[in-house]
Gaussian input, Z-matrix of N, CA and C with variables (Angstrom, degrees):
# hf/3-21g

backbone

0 1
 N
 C     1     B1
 C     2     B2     1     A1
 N     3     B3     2     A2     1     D1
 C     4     B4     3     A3     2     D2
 C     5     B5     4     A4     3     D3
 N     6     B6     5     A5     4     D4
 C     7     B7     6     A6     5     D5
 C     8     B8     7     A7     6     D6
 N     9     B9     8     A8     7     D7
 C    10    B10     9     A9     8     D8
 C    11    B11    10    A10     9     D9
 N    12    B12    11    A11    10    D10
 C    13    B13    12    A12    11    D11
 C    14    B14    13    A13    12    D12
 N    15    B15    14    A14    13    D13
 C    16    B16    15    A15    14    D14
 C    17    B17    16    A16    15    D15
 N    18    B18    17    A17    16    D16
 C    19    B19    18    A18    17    D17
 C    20    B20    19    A19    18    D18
 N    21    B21    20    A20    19    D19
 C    22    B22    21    A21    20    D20
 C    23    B23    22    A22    21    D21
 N    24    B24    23    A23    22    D22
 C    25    B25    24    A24    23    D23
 C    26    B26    25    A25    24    D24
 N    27    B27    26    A26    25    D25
 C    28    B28    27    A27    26    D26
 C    29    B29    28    A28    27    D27
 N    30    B30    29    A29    28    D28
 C    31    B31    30    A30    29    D29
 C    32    B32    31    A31    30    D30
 N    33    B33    32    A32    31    D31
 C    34    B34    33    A33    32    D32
 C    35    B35    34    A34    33    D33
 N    36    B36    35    A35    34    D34
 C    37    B37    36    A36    35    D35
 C    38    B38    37    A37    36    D36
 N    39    B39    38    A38    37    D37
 C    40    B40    39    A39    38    D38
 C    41    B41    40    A40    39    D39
 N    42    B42    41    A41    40    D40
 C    43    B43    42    A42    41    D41
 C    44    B44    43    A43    42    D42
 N    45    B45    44    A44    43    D43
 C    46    B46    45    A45    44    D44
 C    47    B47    46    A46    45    D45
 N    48    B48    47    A47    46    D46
 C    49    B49    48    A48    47    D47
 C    50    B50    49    A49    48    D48
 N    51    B51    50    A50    49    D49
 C    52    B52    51    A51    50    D50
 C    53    B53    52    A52    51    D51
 N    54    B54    53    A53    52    D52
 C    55    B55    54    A54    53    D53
 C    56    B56    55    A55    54    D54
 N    57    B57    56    A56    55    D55
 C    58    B58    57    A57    56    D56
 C    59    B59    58    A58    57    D57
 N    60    B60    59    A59    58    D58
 C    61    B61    60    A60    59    D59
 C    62    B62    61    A61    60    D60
 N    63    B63    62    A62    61    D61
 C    64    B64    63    A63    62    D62
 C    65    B65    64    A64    63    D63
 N    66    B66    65    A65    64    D64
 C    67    B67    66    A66    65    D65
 C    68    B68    67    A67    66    D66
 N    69    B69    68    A68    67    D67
 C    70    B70    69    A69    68    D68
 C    71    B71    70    A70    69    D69
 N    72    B72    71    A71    70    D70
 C    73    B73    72    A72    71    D71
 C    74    B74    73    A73    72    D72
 N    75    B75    74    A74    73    D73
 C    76    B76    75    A75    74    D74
 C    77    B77    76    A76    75    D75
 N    78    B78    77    A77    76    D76
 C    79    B79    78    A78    77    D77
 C    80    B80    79    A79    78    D78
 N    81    B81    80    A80    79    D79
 C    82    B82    81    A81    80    D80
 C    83    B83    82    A82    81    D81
 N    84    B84    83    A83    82    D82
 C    85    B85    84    A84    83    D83
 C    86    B86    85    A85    84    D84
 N    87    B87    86    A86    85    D85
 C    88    B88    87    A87    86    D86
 C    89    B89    88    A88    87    D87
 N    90    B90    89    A89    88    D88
 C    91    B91    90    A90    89    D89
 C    92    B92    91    A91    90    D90
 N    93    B93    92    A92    91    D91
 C    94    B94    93    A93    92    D92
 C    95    B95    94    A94    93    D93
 N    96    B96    95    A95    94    D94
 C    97    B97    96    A96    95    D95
 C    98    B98    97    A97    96    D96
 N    99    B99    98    A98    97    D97
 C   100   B100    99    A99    98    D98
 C   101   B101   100   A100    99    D99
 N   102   B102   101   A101   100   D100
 C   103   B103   102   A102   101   D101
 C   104   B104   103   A103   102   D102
 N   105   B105   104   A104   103   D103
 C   106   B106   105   A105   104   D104
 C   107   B107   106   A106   105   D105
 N   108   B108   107   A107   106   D106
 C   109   B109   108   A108   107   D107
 C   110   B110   109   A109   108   D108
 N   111   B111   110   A110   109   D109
 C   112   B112   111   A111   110   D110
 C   113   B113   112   A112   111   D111
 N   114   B114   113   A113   112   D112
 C   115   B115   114   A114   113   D113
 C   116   B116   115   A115   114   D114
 N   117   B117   116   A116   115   D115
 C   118   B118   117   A117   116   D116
 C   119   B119   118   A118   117   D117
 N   120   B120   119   A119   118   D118
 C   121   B121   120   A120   119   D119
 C   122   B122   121   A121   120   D120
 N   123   B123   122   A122   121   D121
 C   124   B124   123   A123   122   D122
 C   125   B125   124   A124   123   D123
 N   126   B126   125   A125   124   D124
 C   127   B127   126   A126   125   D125
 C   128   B128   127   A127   126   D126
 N   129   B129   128   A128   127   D127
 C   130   B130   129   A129   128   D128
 C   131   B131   130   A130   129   D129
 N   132   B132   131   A131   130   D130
 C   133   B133   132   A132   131   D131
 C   134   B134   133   A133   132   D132
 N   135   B135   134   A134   133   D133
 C   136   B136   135   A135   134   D134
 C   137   B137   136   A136   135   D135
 N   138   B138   137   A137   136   D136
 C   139   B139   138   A138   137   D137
 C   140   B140   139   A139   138   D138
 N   141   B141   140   A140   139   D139
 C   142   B142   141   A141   140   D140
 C   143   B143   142   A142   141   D141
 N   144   B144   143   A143   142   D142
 C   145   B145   144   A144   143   D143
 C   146   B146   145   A145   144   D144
 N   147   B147   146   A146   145   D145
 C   148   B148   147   A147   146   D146
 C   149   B149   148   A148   147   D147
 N   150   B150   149   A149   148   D148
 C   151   B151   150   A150   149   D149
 C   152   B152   151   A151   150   D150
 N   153   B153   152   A152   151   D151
 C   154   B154   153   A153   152   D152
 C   155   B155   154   A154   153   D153

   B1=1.4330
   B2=1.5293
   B3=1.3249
   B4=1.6940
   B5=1.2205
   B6=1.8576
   B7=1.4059
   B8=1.3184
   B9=1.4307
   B10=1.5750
   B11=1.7797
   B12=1.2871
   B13=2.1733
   B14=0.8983
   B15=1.5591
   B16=1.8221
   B17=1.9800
   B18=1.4259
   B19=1.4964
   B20=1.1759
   B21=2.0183
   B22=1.3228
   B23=1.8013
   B24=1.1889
   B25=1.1886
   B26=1.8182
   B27=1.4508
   B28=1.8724
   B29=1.6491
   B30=1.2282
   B31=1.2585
   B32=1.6296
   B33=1.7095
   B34=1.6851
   B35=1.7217
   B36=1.0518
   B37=2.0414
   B38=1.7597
   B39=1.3785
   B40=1.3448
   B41=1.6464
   B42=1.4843
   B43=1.9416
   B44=1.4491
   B45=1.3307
   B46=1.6681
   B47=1.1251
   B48=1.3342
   B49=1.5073
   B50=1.7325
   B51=1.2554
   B52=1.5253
   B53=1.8320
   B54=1.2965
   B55=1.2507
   B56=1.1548
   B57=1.7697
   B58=1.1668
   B59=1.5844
   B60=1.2043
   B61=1.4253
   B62=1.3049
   B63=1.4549
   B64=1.4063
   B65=1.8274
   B66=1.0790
   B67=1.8122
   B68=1.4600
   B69=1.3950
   B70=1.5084
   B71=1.9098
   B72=1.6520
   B73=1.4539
   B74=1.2923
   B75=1.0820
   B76=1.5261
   B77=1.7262
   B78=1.2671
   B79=1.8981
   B80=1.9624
   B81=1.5389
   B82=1.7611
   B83=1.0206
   B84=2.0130
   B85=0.5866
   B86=2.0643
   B87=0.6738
   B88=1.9061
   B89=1.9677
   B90=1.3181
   B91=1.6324
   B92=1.8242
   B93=1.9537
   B94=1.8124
   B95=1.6429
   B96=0.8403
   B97=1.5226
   B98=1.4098
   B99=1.0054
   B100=1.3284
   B101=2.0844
   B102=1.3670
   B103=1.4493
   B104=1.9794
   B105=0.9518
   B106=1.8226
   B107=1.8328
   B108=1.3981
   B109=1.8369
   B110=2.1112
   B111=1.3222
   B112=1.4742
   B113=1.2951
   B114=0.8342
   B115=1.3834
   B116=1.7203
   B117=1.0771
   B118=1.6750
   B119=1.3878
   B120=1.6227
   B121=1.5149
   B122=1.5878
   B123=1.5373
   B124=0.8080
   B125=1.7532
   B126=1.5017
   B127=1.5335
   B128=1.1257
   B129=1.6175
   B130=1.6070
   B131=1.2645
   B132=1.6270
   B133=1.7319
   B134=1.8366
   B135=1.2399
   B136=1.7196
   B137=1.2612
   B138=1.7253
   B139=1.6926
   B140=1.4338
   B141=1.1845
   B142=1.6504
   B143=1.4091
   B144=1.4486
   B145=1.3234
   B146=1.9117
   B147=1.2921
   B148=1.4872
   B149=1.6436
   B150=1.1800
   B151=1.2795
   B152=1.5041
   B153=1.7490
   B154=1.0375
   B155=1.7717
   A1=107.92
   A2=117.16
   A3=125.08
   A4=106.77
   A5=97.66
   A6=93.34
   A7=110.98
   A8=116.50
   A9=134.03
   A10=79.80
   A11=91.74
   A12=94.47
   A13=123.63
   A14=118.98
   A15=99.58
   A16=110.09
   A17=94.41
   A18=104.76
   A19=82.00
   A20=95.24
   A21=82.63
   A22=142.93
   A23=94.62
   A24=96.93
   A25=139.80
   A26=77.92
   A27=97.31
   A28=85.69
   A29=179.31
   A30=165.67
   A31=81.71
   A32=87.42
   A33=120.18
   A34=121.84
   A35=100.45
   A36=92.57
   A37=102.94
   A38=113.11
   A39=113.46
   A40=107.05
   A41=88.08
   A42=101.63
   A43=84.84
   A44=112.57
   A45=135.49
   A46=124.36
   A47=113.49
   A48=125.86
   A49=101.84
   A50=109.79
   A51=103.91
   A52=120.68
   A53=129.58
   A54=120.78
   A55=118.48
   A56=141.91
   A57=125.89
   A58=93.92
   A59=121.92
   A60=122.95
   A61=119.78
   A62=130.68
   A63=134.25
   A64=101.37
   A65=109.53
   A66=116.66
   A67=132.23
   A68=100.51
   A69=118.44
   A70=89.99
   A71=88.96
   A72=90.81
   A73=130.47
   A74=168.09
   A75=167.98
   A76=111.62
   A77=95.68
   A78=76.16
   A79=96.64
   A80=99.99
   A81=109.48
   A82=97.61
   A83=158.87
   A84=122.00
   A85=106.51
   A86=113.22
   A87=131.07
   A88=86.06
   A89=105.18
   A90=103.89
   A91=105.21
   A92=102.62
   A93=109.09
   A94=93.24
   A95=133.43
   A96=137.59
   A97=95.45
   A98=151.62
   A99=166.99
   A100=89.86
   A101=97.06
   A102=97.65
   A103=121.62
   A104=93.83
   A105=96.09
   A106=95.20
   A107=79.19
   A108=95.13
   A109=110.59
   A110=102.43
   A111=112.83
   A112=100.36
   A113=142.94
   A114=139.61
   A115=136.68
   A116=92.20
   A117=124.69
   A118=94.63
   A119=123.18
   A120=108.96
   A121=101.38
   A122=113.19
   A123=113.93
   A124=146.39
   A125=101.94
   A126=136.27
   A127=109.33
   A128=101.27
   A129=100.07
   A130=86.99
   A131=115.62
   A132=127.92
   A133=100.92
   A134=103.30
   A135=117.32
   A136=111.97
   A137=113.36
   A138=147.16
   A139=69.46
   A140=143.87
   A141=143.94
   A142=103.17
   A143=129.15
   A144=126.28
   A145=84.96
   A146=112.12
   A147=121.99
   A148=123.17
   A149=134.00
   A150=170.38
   A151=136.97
   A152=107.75
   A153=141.58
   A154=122.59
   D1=154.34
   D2=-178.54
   D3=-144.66
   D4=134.26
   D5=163.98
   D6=-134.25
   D7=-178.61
   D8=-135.30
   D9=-99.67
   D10=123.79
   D11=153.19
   D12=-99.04
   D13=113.85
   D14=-174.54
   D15=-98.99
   D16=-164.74
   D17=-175.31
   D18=-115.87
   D19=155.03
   D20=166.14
   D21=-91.78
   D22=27.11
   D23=150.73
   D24=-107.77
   D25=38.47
   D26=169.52
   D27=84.21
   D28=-113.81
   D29=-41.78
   D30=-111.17
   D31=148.39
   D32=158.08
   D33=-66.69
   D34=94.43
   D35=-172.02
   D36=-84.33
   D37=-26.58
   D38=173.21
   D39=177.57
   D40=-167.44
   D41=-166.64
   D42=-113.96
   D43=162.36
   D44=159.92
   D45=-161.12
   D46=124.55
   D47=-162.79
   D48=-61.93
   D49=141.51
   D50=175.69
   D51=-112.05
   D52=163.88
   D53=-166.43
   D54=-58.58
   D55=-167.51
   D56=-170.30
   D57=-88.63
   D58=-38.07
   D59=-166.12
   D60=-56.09
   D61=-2.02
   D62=176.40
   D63=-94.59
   D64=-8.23
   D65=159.04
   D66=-84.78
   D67=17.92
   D68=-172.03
   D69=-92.46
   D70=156.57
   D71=168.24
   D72=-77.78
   D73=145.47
   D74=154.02
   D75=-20.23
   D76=97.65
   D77=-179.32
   D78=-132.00
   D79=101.13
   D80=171.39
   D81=-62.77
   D82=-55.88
   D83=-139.80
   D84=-80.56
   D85=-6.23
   D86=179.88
   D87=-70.57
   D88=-59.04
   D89=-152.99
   D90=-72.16
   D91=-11.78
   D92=171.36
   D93=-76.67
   D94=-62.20
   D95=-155.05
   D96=-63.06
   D97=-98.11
   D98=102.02
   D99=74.40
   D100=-79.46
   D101=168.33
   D102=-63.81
   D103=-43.97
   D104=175.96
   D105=-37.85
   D106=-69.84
   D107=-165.90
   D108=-37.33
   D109=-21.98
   D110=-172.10
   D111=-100.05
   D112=-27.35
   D113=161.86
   D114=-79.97
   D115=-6.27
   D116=-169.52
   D117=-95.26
   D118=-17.96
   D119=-160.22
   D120=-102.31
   D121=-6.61
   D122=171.48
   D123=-96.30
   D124=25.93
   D125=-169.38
   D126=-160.62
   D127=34.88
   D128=158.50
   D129=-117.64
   D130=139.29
   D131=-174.74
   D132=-71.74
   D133=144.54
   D134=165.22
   D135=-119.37
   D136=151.31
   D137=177.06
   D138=-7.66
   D139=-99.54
   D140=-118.17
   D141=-74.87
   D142=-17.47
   D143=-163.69
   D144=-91.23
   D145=134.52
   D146=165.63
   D147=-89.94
   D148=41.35
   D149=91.58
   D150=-78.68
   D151=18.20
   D152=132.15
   D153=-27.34

């Protein structure tokens, strides 16, 4: 797969091949979990929290 590099003034400066992993299929339910899991880490209490 390739994508377009632009300038920044919107122009095409060139192409660049991209890794294989941008040829994967689309899967949201991976990209809900993935985020749940990152947000979840943050309302779990720590040593300093006294409901710890």
């Amino acid at each position: 797969m390739k994508a377009q590099v632009r300038t920044l003034t919107g122009e095409i400066a060139h192409e660049i091949d991209l890794p294989e992993i941008f040829n994967e299929e689309y899967r949201p339910d991976l990209i809900k979990r993935a985020v749940l899991a990152l947000q979840s880490t943050r309302f779990q209490p720590h040593g300093t929290d006294p409901y710890a």
